[in-house]
Structure formats: C-alpha cells, structure tokens
C-alpha positions as CSV (number, residue, x, y, z in Angstrom):
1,X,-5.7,-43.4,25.2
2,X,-5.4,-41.6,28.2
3,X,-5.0,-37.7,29.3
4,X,-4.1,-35.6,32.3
5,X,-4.8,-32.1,33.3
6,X,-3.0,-30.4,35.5
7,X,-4.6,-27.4,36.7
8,X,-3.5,-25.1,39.1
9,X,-5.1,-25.5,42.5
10,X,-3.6,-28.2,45.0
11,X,-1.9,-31.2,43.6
12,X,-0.2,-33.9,44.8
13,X,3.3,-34.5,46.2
14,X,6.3,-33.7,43.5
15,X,7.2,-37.5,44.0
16,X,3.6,-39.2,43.1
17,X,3.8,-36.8,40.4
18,X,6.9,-38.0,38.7
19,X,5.7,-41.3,39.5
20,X,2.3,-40.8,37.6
21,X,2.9,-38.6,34.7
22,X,4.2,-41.3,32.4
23,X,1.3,-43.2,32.8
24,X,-1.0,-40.8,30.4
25,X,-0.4,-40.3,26.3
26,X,-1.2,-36.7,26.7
27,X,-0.3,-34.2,29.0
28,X,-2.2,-30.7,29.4
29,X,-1.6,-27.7,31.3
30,X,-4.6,-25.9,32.5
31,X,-3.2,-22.3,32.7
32,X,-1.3,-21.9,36.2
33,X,-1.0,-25.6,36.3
34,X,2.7,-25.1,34.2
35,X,3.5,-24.6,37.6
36,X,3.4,-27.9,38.9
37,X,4.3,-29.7,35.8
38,X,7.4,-27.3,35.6
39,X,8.4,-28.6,39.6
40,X,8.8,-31.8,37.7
41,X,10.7,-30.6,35.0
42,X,7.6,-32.5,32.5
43,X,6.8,-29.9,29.3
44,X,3.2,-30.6,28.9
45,X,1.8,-31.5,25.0
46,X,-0.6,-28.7,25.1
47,X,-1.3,-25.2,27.6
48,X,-4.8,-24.3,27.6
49,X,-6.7,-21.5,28.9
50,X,-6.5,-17.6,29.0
51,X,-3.0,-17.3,31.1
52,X,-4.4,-14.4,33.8
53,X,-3.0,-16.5,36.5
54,X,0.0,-18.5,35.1
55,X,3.5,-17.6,36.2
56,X,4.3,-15.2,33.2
57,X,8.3,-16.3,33.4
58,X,7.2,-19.4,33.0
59,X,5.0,-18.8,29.6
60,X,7.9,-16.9,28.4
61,X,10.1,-20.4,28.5
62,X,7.3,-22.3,26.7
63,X,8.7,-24.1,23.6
64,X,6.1,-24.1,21.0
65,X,8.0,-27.3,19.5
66,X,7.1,-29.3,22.1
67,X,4.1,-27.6,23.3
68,X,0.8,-26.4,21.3
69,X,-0.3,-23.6,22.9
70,X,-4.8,-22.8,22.8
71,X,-5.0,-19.7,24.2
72,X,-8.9,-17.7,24.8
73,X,-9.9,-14.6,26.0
74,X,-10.1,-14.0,29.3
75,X,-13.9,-13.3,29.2
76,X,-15.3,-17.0,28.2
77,X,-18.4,-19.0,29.3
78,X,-15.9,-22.2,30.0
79,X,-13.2,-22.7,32.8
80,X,-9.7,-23.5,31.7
81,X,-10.6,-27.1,33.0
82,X,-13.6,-27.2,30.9
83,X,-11.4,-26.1,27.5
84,X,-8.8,-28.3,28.3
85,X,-11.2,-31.2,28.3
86,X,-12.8,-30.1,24.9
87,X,-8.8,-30.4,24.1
88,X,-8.5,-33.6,24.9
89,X,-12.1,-34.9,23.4
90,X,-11.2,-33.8,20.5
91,X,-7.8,-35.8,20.5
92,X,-10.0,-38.9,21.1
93,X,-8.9,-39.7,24.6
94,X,-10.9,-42.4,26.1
95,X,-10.2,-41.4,29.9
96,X,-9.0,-38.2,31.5
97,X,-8.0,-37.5,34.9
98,X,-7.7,-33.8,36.8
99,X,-5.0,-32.9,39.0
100,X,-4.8,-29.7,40.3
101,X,-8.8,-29.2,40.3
102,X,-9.3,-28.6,44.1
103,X,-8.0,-26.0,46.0
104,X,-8.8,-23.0,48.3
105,X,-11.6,-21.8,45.8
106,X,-14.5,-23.7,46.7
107,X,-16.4,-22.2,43.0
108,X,-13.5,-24.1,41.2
109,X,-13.2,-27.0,43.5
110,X,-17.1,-27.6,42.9
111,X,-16.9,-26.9,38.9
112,X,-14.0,-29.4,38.4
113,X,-16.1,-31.6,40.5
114,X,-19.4,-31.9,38.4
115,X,-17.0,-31.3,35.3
116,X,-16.8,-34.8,35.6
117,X,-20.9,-35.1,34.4
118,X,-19.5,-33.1,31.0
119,X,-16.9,-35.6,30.8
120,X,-18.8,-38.8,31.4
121,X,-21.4,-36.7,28.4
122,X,-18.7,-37.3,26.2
123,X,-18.5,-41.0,26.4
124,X,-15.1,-40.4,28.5
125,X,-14.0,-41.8,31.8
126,X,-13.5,-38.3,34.0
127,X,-11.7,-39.2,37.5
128,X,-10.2,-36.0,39.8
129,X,-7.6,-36.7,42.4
130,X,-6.0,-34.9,44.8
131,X,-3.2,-35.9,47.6
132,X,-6.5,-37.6,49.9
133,X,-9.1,-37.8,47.2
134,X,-10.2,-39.4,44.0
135,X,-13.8,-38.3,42.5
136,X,-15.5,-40.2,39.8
137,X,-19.4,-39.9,38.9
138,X,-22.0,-42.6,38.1
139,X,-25.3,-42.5,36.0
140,X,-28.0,-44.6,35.1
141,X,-27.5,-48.0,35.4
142,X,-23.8,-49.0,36.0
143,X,-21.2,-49.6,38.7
144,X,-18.0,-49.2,39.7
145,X,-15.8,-52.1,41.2
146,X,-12.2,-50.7,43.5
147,X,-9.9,-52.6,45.7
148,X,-9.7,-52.6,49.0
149,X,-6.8,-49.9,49.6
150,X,-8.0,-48.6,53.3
151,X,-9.6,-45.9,51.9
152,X,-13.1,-44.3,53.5
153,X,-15.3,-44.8,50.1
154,X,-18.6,-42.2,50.0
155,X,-21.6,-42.0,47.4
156,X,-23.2,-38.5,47.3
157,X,-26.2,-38.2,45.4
158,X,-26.4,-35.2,43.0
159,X,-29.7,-35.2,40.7
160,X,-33.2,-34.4,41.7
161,X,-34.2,-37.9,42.0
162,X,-31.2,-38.9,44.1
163,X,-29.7,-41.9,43.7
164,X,-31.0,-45.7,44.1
165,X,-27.8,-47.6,45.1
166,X,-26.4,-51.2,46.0
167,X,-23.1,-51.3,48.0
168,X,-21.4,-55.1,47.5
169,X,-18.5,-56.2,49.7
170,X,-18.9,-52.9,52.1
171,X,-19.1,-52.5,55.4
172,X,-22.5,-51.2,55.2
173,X,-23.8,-52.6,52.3
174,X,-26.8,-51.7,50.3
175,X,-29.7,-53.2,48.2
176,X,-31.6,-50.8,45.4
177,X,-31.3,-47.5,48.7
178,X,-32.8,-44.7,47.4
179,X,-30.2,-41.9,48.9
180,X,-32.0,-38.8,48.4
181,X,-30.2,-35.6,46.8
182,X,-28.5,-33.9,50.6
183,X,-28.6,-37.6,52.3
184,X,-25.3,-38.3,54.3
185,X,-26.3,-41.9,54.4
186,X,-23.6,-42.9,51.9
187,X,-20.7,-40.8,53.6
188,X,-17.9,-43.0,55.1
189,X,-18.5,-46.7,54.3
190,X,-15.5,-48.8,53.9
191,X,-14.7,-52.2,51.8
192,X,-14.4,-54.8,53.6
193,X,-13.1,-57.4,51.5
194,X,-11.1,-57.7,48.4
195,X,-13.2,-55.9,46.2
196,X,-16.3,-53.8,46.5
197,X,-18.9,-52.5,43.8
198,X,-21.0,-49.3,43.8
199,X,-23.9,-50.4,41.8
200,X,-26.3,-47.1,40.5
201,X,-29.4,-48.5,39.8
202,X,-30.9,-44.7,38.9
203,X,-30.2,-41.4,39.1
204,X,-27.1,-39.5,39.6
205,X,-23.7,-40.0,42.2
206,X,-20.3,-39.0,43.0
207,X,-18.2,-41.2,44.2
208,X,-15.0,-40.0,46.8
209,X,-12.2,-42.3,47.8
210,X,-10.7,-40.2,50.4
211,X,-8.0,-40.8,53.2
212,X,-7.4,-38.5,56.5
C-alpha cells in the first residue's frame, strides 16, 4: 500500500499533480500542504500537524467525513512531516513519498531530506520529489536499479564512514569507492544505458535524480 504527503513547501506543477495523486491509497496533508491538494480540488484522507501555517479558510472547509483530522500542539519535538509519517506507519503503508518537502527553508528542506533515514527505520520505502528532484536513501548492503530517463543521477554520502559504492551501467562507473562523508565524487554521473544500479556496499547515501 502506498502513501503521499503533501507538505507545504514547493511542489510540483498542478498537472503532474492531478496526474499522480491517484496513484497512492492514502493521501495526507502535512499542515499548509491543503493548499496544494485543494489547487487540485483532491480532499486528502487525513490533515496532520499543528495548523500555524495552514490557510485558516481552508481548515474551516475541512469535511471531517472525508477527512480525519490529527491535530498537536504547536510546541512538539516532531515536524508535521515527521507526524504525518508516524500517520501513515501506523496505517501499514509499505512506501511513502513527500511532495511539498523542499522549499525556501533550507532547515525543512534538509529535515524532510534525512526524514527519509526515519522512514527507511521503519521498514518503509521513503522517496521525496520535487518538480527537478527525487531523493531516496541507501544503507548497508543494497542497491537501487532506475531507467535511463536523462536525468543527472548523484550519491552523496551522509554517515561518518561515508559510503563504499559501485555504479553499474553509468557513465562513470564505480567498483566498492569509498566516497567519504563531504566528497563531490558522486555528484553528476549519468546512465548510460538502459538501466543503471547504485550498489551500497557500506555505510550511508542519498541518492538525487535531478534535472536543470
């Protein structure tokens, strides 16, 4: 089963919006995020999160027959992200994506980011997407396999130990690199065949898809 928050910083276009909403069982709106699910005219299954910052004629339309609304205190030790996550753990969701979880504030943008380690904790596949992003994180041993789509793919390790990597099917491939935590050896490769595979050997990554 699949979930999607929407949270409020920059999301993507109205039309991939539409486009991808009916793709995901559940729908949650991460405080100001009603704002872009309501551009879509989509009522979201649950609205998480304090409400300081969503539009308050908006909340006022909420339909608590269609919606469940979790509302917490504005002083908390989690981000709306981060609750609405525990929301969707808890409805046994096997993979949840972010929208909405990068914007002007870089402290949010970076939270949402390694909210994705909390997410991949759970046992859950965590991926955040923007209009010229999608983030996902890799542990231990594993890898990740894409398509070629033209997109500029980057591995940015994040843990103490960095991260020993293999790149198959890249431009510039790799075999068992140790990319230390702060390298910018992995920034910018690109797939140059069908398919190509991030293979973590060790340690901790991120992995960006991103397009100019």
């Amino acid at each position: 089963m699949k979930g999607i928050i929407i949270a409020g910083g920059n999301c993507i276009s109205i039309e991939k919006l539409k486009e991808i909403i009916p793709d995901f069982d559940i729908v949650v709106a991460a405080d100001s995020g009603l704002k872009h699910l309501n551009a879509v005219d989509v009522k979201p299954d649950y609205l998480v999160g304090d409400f300081d910052s969503v539009d308050k004629s908006l909340l006022a339309e909420i339909d608590i027959s269609i919606t469940s609304v979790v509302r917490h205190p504005v002083e908390k030790d989690k981000t709306d992200t981060e609750l609405a996550i525990d929301v969707l753990n808890e409805l046994n969701v096997d993979d949840i994506t972010i929208l909405g979880g990068t914007g002007y504030r870089l402290d949010h943008t970076l939270s949402n980011i390694f909210s994705l380690r909390y997410i991949y904790d759970l046992g859950l596949n965590g991926t955040i997407i923007d209009e010229y992003n999608s983030v996902t994180y890799i542990r231990g041993v594993n890898a990740v396999s894409m398509k070629n789509e033209g997109t500029y793919i980057s591995v940015l390790p994040i843990s103490d130990i960095g991260a020993e990597i293999s790149l198959k099917g890249f431009h510039y491939p790799l075999d068992h690199k140790c990319l230390i935590m702060g390298s910018s050896l992995g920034v910018s490769n690109y797939i140059v065949k069908n398919e190509g595979t991030v293979i973590c050997h060790k340690g901790e990554a991120l992995i960006i898809k991103a397009r100019d």
